[in-house]
N, C-alpha and C positions, 0 to 999 in steps of 0.2 A: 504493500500500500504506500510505497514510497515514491517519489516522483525525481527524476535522474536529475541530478545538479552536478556542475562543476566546478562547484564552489569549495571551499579549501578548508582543512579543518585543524585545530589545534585544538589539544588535552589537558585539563587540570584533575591535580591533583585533592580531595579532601574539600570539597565543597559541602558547608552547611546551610540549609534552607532556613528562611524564618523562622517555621512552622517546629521546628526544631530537626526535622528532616536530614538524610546526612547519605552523602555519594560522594564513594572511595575515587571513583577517576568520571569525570564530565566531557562532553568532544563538542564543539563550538562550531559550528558550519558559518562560514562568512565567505564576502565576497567582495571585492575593490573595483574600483573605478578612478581611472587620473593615475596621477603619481604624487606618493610621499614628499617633501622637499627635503631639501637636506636638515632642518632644524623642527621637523614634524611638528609643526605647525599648523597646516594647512589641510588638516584633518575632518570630516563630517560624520557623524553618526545618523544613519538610515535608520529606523525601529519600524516595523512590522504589524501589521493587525493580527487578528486570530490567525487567520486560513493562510497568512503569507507565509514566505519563505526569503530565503537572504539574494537570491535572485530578484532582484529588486531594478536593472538594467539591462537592453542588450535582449537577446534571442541565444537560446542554447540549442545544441544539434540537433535537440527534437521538434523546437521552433518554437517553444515554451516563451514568449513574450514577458521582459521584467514587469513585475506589476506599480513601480514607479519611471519607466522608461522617460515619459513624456516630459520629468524634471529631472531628469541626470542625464546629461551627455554635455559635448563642446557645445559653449554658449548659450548653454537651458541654464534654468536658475540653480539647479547645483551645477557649475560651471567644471564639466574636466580638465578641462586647460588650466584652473587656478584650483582645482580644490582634490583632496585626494577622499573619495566616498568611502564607504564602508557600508554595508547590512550585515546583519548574524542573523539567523535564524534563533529562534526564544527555545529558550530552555520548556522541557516538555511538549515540544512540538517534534514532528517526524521528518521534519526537512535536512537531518542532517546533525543536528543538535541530539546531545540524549536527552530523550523522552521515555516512556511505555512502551515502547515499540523497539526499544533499545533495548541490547543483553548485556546483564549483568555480570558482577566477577566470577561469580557460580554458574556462568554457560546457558542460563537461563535469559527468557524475557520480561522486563521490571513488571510487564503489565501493570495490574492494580498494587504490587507491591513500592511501585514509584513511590518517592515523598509528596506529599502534597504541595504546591509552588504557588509565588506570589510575583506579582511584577517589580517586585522589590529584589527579588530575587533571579529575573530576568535581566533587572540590569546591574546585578553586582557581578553576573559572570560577564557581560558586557564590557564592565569597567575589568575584568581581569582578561578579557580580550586586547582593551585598549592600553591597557600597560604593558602587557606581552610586545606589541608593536613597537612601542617606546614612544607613545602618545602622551602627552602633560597632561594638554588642552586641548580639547574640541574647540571648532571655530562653531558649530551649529552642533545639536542633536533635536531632529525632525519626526516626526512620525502624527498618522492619525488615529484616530478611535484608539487601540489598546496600545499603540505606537504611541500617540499621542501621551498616555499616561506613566510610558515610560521616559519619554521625551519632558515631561513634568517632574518624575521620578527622578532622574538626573540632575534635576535643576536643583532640587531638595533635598539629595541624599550628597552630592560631589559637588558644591559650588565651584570648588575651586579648578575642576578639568570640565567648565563648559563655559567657554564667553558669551554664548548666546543656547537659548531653547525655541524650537518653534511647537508647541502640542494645536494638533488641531481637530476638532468633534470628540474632545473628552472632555468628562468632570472634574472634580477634585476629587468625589467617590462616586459610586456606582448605586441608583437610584433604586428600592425596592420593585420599579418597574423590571428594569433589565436586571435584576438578580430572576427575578420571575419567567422570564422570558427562558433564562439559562437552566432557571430550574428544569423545564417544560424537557427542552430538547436534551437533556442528560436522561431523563426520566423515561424519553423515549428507548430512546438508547440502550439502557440498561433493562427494559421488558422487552426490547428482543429475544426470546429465547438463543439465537446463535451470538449474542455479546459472551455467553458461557461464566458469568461472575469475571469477565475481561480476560480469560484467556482461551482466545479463538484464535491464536498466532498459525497458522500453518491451516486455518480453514479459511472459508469464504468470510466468516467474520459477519457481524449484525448489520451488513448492508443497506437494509432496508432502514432499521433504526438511525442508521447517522443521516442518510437521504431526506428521511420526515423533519427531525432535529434539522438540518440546515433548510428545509424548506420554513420551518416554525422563524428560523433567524432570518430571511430573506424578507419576511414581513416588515420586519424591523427595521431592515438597512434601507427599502426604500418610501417615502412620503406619499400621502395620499394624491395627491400631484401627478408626479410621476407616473403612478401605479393604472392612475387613469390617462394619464395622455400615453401611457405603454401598451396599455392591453386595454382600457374602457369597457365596454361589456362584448368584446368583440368574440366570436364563437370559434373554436378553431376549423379550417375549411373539412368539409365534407363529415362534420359533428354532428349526429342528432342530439339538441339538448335537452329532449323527452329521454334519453335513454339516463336512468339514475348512475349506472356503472360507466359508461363510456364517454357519454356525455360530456362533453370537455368546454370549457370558456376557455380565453388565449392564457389569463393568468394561472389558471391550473395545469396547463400545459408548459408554461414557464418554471414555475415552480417544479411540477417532478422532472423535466430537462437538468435542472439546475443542482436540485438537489440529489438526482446519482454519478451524474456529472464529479462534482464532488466526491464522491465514493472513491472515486479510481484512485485518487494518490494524494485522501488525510485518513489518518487512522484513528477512527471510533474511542479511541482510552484517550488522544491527545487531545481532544474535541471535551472530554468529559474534566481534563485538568485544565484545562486552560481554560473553558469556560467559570471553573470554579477560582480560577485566580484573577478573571474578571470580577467574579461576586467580592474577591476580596480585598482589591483595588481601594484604597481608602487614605489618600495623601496625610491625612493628620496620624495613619498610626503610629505609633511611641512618640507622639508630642503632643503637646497638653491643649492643640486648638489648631482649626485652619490657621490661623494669624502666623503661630506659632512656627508653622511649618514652610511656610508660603514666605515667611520673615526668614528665613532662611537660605533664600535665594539672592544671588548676587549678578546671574546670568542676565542679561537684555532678553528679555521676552517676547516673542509675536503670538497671539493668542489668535486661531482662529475657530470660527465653529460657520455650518450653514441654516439658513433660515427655515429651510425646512425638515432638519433631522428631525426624527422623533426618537430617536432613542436614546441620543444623550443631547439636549434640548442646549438649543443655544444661551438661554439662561445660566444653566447648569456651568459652561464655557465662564459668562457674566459675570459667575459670584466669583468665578480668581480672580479675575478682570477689579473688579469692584476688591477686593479686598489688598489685592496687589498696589492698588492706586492708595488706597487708607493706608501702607505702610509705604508708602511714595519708593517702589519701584521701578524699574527702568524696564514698563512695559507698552505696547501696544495691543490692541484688539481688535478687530473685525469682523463682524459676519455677515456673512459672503450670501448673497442673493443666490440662490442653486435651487436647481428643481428637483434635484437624484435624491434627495433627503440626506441620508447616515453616508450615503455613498457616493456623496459628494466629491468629497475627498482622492478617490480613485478616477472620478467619471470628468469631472469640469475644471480641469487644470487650467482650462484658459482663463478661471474668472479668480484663480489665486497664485498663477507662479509666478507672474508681474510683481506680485505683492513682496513674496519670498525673494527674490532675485534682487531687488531695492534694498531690501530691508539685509541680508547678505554685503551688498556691495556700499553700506551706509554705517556697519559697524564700527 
């Protein structure tokens, strides 16, 4: 269930997870773009939503399209001619990084015996990537939605190795809505009977359960907007939509497209921990207040979120915004007129990499 990269991997030794969690050897899938300079300086960190991977540029043999291509190359707003990129793939994901789907020192697969992980914990092995390299400082660390909050998470855990943060379509925590939504689609997930208690390694694996699960989060990533200038009540051709079983509208047809789609190459246990390290996503943990924690940042900030997400609500964006400014940090904010909702962020680069690109070459 893995999906082929060319992406480069370096091992740590004795990694401890928040949660109290603890993995004797970790392997870190990343990938670069541009060049280093001589005084590594010139450094960006890429961060990742759920479903991504460190392939974030560029086309691989299979023809796997980066899923930030459209802002990283000569002359986009992450500039290769001036900047040297970076993505990792997140800890607990299957992209190359150890996750569940990873074997153990006992020749086994971690499956459910994985530690439980935190985006806290996404980018402490981040930052032990970034030292490995012989990185100080970041000139930026960018990402959206769960990107975005590691991209925040940097800014509050490392002041001193990020000159700048961009987070964009995230909280400061994660809203009892999208804890909800996560709950749904793990829930699916795990009554599949072929999930097996998570070890289905070497069978088909609960197929069908991560398929509905990603169809249940597809609702979320896009706005009621979209949804209707995408699909409207349109019937898929040659539908009867008298038949209860077959019967098909175009958005239900999208959705199971989409959601086995998916199937091919994330694995079901990675989906079930990293959704759970979304639910636990919470900028103020071990400090005594948002202020608290957000007053702890010395990075230049671009905030951005879009007008139609609904699932982490441009408000939600607002309150760092707003509390950022009440301890007079060196931030800005935006939200970005977009129709794609949550999926903004992937889909309409034209209406923010001007932003990014400015805001980069004005530090």
């Amino acid at each position: 269930m893995k999906l082929f990269s060319e992406s480069k991997t370096i091992g740590f030794k004795d990694f401890v997870c928040e949660g109290g969690g603890y993995l004797r050897k970790v392997d870190i899938a990343y990938e670069t773009y541009g060049t280093l300079n001589e005084n590594r300086s010139n450094a960006i960190l890429v961060c990742h939503a759920l479903s991504g991977s460190a392939h974030a540029a560029g086309k691989l043999k299979d023809g796997t399209v980066g899923w930030f291509s459209p802002l990283i190359g000569p002359g986009k707003a992450l500039d290769t001619n001036r900047y040297f990129v970076i993505c990792s793939n997140v800890l607990g994901s299957c992209f190359g990084t150890t996750g569940p789907s990873s074997i153990d020192e006992h020749g086994n697969y971690y499956a459910m015996n994985f530690p439980v992980i935190t985006v806290t914990d996404m980018v402490n092995l981040e930052k032990r990537l970034i030292d490995e390299l012989g990185i100080k400082k970041l000139v930026t660390v960018i990402g959206g939605s769960m990107g975005g909050m590691q991209a925040l998470k940097w800014a509050v855990a490392y002041p001193d190795n990020c000159k700048s943060a961009i987070p964009m379509a995230c909280p400061a925590y994660s809203s009892p809505k999208s804890i909800a939504f996560n709950k749904i689609g793990r829930d699916i997930i795990m009554n599949d009977p072929k999930w097996a208690n998570g070890d289905y390694y070497g069978t088909e694996g609960p197929v069908e359960g991560l398929a509905l699960a990603r169809m249940v989060g597809h609702i979320t990533y896009l706005s009621f907007e979209a949804m209707n200038k995408k699909f409207g009540r349109t019937v898929r051709r040659g539908s009867d939509i008298f038949d209860l079983i077959e019967g098909k509208f175009e958005v239900e047809r999208y959705l199971f497209h989409n959601g086995f789609k998916f199937t091919r190459n994330f694995d079901p246990n990675s989906y079930l921990y990293i959704t759970r390290a979304l639910d636990l996503y919470d900028i103020r943990r071990n400090c005594s207040s948002l202020e608290d924690a957000l007053g702890r940042i010395t990075a230049k900030t671009l905030l951005v979120s879009f007008t139609t997400d609904e699932l982490y609500l441009p408000e939600e964006t607002g309150l760092i915004y707003k509390t950022m400014k009440e301890l007079d940090k060196d931030v800005r904010y935006f939200n970005i007129e977009a129709e794609s909702g949550h999926d903004s962020f992937l889909i309409e680069y034209d209406r923010f990499q001007g932003l990014i690109k400015g805001f980069l070459e004005n530090l």
